[in-house]
C-alpha positions as CSV (number, residue, x, y, z in Angstrom):
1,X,126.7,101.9,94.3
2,X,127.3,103.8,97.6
3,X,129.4,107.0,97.5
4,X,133.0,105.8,99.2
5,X,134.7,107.7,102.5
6,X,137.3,109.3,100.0
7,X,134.6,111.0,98.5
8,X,132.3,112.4,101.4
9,X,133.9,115.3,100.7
10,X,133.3,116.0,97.2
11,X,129.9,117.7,95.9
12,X,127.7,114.5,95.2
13,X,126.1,115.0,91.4
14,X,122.1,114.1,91.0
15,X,121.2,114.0,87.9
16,X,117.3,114.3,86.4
17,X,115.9,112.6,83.1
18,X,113.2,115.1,83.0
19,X,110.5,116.0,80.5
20,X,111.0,119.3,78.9
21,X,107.6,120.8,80.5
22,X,108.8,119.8,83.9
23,X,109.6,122.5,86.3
24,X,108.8,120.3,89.7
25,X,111.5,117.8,90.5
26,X,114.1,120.6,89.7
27,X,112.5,122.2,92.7
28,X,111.6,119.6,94.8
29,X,114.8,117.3,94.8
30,X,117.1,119.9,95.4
31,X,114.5,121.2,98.0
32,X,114.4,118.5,100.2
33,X,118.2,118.1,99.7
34,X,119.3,121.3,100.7
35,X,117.2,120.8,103.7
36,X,119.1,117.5,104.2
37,X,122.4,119.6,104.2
38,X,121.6,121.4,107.5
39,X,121.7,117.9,109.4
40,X,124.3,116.0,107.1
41,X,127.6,116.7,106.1
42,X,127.5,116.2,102.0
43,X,126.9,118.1,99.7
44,X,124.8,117.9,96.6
45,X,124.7,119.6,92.4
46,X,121.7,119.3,90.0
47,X,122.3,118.6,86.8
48,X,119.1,117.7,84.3
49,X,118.4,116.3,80.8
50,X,115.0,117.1,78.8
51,X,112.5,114.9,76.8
52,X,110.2,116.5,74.8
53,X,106.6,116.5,76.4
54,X,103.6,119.2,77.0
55,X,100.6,117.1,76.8
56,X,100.3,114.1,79.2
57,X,98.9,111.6,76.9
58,X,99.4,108.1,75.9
59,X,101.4,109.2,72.6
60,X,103.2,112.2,73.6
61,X,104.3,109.8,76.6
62,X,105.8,106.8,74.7
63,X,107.3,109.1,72.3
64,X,108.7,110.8,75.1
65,X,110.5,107.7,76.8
66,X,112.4,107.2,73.7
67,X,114.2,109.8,74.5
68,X,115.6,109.1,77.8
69,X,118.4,106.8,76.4
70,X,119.8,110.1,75.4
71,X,119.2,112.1,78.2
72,X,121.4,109.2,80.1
73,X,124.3,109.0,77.8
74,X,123.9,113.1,77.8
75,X,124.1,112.9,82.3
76,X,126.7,109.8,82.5
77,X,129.0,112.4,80.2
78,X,128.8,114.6,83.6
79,X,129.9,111.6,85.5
80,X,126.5,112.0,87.4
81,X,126.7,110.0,91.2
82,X,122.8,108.6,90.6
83,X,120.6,109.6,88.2
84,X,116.7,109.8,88.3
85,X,113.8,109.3,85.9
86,X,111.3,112.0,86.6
87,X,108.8,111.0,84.7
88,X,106.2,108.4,87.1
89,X,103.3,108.1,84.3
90,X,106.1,107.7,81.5
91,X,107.0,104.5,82.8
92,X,103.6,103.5,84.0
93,X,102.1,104.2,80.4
94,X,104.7,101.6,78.9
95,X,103.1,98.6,80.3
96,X,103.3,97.0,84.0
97,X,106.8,96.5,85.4
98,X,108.4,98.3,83.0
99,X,110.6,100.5,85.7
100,X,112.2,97.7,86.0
101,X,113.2,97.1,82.4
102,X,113.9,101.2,82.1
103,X,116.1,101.3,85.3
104,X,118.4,98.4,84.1
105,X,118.5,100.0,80.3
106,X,119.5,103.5,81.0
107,X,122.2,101.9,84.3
108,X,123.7,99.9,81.1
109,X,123.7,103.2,79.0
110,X,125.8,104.7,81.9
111,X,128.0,101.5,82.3
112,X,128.9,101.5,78.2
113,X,129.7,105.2,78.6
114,X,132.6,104.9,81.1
115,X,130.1,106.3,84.2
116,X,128.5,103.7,85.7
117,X,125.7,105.3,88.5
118,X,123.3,103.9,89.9
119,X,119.5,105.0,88.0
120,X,116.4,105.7,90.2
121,X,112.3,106.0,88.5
122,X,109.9,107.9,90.1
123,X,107.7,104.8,89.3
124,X,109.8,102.5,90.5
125,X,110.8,104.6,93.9
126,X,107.2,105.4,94.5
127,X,106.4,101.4,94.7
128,X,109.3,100.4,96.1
129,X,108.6,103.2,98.9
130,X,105.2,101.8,99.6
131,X,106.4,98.1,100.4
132,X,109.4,99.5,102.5
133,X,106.4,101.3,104.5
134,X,104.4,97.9,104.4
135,X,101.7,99.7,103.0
136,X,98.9,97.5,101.7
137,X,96.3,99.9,101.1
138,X,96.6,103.1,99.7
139,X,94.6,106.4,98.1
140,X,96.7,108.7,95.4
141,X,95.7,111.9,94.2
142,X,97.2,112.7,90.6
143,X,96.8,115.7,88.4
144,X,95.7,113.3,85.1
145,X,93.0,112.8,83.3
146,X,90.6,109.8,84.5
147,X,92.4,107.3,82.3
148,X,95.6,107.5,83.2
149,X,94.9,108.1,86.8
150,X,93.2,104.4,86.4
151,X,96.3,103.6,84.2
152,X,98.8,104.6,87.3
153,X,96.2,102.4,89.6
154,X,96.5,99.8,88.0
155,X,100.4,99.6,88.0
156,X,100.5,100.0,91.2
157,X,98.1,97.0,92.1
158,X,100.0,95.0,89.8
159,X,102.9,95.3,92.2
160,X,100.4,94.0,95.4
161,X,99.8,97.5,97.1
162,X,95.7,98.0,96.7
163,X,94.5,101.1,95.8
164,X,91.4,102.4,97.6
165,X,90.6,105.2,96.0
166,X,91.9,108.0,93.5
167,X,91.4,111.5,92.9
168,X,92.0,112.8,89.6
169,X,92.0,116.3,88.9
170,X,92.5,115.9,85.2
171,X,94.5,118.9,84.3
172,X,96.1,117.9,80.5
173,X,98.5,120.3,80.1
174,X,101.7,120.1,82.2
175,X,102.4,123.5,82.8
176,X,99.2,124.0,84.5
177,X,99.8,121.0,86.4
178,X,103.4,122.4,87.5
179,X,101.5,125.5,88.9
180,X,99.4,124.3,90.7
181,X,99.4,125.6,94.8
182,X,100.6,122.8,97.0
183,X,98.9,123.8,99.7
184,X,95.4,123.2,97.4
185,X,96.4,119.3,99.0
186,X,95.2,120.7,102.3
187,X,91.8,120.6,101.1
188,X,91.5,118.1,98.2
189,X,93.1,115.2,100.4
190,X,90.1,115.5,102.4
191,X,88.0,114.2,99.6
192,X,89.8,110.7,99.0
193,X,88.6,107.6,100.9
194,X,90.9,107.4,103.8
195,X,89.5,104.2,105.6
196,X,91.6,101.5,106.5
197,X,94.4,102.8,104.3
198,X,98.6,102.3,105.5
199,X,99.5,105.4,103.3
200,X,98.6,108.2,101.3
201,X,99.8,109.6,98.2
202,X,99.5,113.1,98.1
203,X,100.8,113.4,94.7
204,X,101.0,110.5,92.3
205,X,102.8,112.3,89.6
206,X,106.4,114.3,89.8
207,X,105.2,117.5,88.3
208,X,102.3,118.4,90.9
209,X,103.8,120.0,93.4
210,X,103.2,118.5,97.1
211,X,106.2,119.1,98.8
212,X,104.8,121.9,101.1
213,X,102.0,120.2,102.1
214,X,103.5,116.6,103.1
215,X,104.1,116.8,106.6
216,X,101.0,119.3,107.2
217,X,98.3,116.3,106.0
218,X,100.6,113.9,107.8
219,X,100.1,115.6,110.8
220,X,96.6,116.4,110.5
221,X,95.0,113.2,109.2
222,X,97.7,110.6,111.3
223,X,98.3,108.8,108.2
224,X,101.6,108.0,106.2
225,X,101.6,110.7,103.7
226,X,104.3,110.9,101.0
227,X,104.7,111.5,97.0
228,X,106.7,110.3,94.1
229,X,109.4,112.7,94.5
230,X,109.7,112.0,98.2
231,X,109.8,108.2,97.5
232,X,112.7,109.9,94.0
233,X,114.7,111.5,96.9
234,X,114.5,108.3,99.3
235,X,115.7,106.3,97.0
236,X,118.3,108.2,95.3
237,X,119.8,108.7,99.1
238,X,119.7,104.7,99.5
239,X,121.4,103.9,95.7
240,X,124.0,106.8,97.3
241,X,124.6,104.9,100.3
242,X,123.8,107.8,102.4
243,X,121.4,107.9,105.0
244,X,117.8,108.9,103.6
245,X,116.1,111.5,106.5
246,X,114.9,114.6,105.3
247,X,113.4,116.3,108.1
248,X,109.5,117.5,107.7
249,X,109.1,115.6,104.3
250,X,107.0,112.6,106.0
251,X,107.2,109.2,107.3
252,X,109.4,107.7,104.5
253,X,112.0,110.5,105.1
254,X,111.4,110.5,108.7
255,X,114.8,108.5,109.4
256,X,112.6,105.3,110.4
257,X,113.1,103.8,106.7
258,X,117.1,105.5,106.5
C-alpha cells in the first residue's frame, strides 16, 4: 500500500506496536524521520500501542506477543498509514519465520477493522534489509542474554544470511537496556569478528539505542553498518511508497536501496 498523490499533503501516521518498557523506537523512528523531513516534502505523526514486558525472557516474551492483536485493532482505530512491530526478539522467540505469520495476522486485524495498512516487524525488516543489501555474512551485537542472542542467530541463519559472530552484552532488564550510551558502539563493535563480513549489525534489538553511532562505525570500519530500527524505518518508507533515504543513518538508508 503506497500513500496516493492526493494525499502527499496530509501528515502520514506511523504507528508502533511497542512493549510497555520500550522507550527506543519512539525515539529513533521519529528521529530518523524528522531528519528525512529536511530533504522530503511529507510529513509524518507517531502514534504507539503497549504490550506489557520488563524482563526479556522467553515467557514474559510470548506472553507479550499475545498482546499485539490488540495493540493493532487499538492503532487501525487511528487509521494509522503503516504500522510497526517493535519488538525484533518477540518474534524471533516464537519460532523461525514467524514475522511472517505475525505481519499477515495483525495486516488482517487492520483489514477486519475498516483500516487496512500495511504492517512492518523489526524482525522481519531487519532480514529483509540484509538480503536487499546482499549481505551473506554478518556480525550482530545485541543487549541479551547469551541464549537469546543465539536464539536471534539462529533466526537469522534460518533465513540464509550467516552469522559470524555475536556480541552479547546480556543486560536482562529493559530499561537498562534502553539507557544505554549509543556511542558505547564506538568501542564494543571493535570487539566482534569483522572478517569477511557484507554487514554489520550494530544493534540487533529495537530497544538498544544505536542510532548515533550508525554512520560513525560505518565510516570508520568501511563496512555496511545498520540496525533493526534502521532496517523498521526502511521498510515502513517502502510499504509507504515513499522513497526510503535518511541521510547519515547508513548504507541501507543511504538512497542506494530507496
Amino acid at each position: 500500500m503506497g500513500v496516493s498523490l492526493d494525499n502527499m499533503h496530509k501528515t502520514i501516521r506511523i504507528g508502533q506496536i511497542v512493549p510497555s518498557s520500550n522507550l527506543t523506537m519512539e525515539r529513533e523512528i521519529p528521529a530518523m524521520l524528522r531528519a528525512r523531513e529536511a530533504q522530503f516534502p511529507e510529513r509524518f505523526s507517531f502514534h504507539s500501542s503497549r504490550m506489557r514486558m520488563k524482563k526479556v525472557t522467553a515467557e514474559e516474551l510470548k506472553a507479550m506477543d499475545c498482546d499485539s492483536d490488540r495493540c493493532a485493532l487499538e492503532l487501525s482505530d487511528g487509521a494509522v498509514d503503516v504500522m510497526g512491530y517493535a519488538c525484533l526478539v518477540a518474534i524471533m522467540s516464537m519460532g523461525k519465520g514467524y514475522h511472517r505469520e505475525s505481519q499477515a495476522r495483525l495486516h488482517q486485524v487492520t483489514v477486519d477493522n475498516g483500516h487496512p495498512a500495511p504492517v512492518v516487524s523489526s524482525a522481519g525488516a531487519l532480514v529483509d534489509g540484509l538480503h536487499l543489501m546482499g549481505a551473506k555474512r554478518i556480525s550482530i551485537i545485541t543487549p541479551y542474554m547469551r541464549p537469546l542472542t543465539n536464539m536471534v542467530a539462529d533466526y537469522i541463519e534460518a533465513e540464509g544470511v550467516e552469522v559470524t559472530d555475536s556480541i552479547a552484552l546480556e543486560i536482562p532488564d529493559n530499561l537498562e537496556v534502553a539507557a544505554q550510551d549509543p556511542l558505547n558502539l564506538l568501542d564494543i563493535y571493535k570487539r566482534v569478528n569483522r572478517k569477511n563480513i557484507d554487514a554489520l549489525v550494530l544493534s540487533a534489538c529495537v530497544q538498544m539505542p544505536s542510532l548515533a553511532a550508525i554512520q560513525k562505525v560505518e565510516d570508520e570500519c568501511g563496512i555496511p553498518v545498520l540496525s533493526a530500527s534502521v532496517a523498521t524505518t526502511h521498510q515502513m518508507l517502502k510499504s509507504l511508497g515513499l522513497r526510503a533515504e535518511v541521510k547519515n543513518c547508513g548504507q541501507l538508508l543511504s538512497g542506494t536501496y530507496a
